[in-house]
Steps between C-alpha positions, in 0.01 A plus 500: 500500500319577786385854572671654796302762785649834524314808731492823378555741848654809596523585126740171418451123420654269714535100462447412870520130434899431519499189317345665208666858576821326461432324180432825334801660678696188333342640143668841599136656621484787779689513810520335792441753860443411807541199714196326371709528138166659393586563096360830387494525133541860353168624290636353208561171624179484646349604176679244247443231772127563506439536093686167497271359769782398721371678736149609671544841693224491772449826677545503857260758568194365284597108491414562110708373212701788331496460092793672276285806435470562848881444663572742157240759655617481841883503371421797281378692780879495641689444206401715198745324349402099577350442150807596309751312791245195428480496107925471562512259769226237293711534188788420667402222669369327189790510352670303758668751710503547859436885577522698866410824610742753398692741692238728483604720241201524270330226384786233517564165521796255565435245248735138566602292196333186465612247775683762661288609771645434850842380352607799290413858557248698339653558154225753311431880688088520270404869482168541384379834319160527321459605122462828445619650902765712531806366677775767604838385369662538840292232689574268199851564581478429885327187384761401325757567732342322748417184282892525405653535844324173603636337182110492332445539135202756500224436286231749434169325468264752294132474508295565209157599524369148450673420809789290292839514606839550350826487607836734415803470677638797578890543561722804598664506172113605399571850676839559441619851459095555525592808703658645206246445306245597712605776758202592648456103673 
């Protein structure tokens, strides 16, 4: 498989060849803006693309190659948060799934089943929490809600300090009468 050129600008990486920007479209990769149907792949996109060597990120600035630690560093600077959205999105995606940006409620993802994608809609709401960090009951709860109100099974995708994931599913039924039990939520 041949390696496809991406440019790393305004913070972003686009695929500015359309031929090639539309394959990885096809393989439910980025977005497609613009007239030119420039696809810009999110941060962790960019960054399983480029570990995989699908892709070569060239800055625009500097004409130089970006490498994996380097789109991490710049997408770190933004994104405190890019790591942890990346160690989801790669395990994902090597199980099979197709995953998209989430609503933006956290770190989530819409995950498709496998041979879903662009026939079925998104049927996983991913949550991702890290080992050990506090997570206020409420916002698990407006997760949920969400995830259930578009007809998504919410899984919680934990990850451990090794960087290992592991998924719960987490269902109303979970906090049932959790108000009783807890009153101060």
């Amino acid at each position: 498989m041949e390696t496809i050129s991406a440019v790393y600008t305004g913070g972003q990486v686009v695929v500015p060849a359309q031929n090639e920007a539309n394959s990885l479209y096809q393989d439910g990769y980025g977005s497609l803006l613009g007239r030119g149907h420039l696809l810009t792949l999110k941060p962790f996109e960019a960054l399983y693309l480029a570990e995989g060597m699908r892709i070569a990120v060239i800055d625009e600035a500097s004409r130089q190659r970006l490498v994996f630690q380097e789109l991490l560093w710049r997408f770190s600077g933004d994104d405190p948060l890019a790591w942890t959205r990346y160690l989801v999105y790669r395990d994902l995606r090597s199980r099979g799934f197709v995953v998209r940006d989430g609503p933006g409620l956290g770190i989530d993802l819409l995950v498709y089943e496998r041979g879903a994608y662009g026939k079925r809609p998104p049927r996983y709401h991913v949550y991702a929490v890290s080992e050990g960090a506090s997570e206020p009951i409420r916002h698990l709860c407006d997760v949920l809600e969400a995830a259930e109100s578009a007809g998504r099974t919410l899984r919680l995708a934990v990850i451990d300090r090794r960087g290992e994931v592991v998924y719960y599913t987490l269902s109303e039924t979970e906090f049932e009468n959790l108000e009783e039990r807890c009153p101060s939520l």
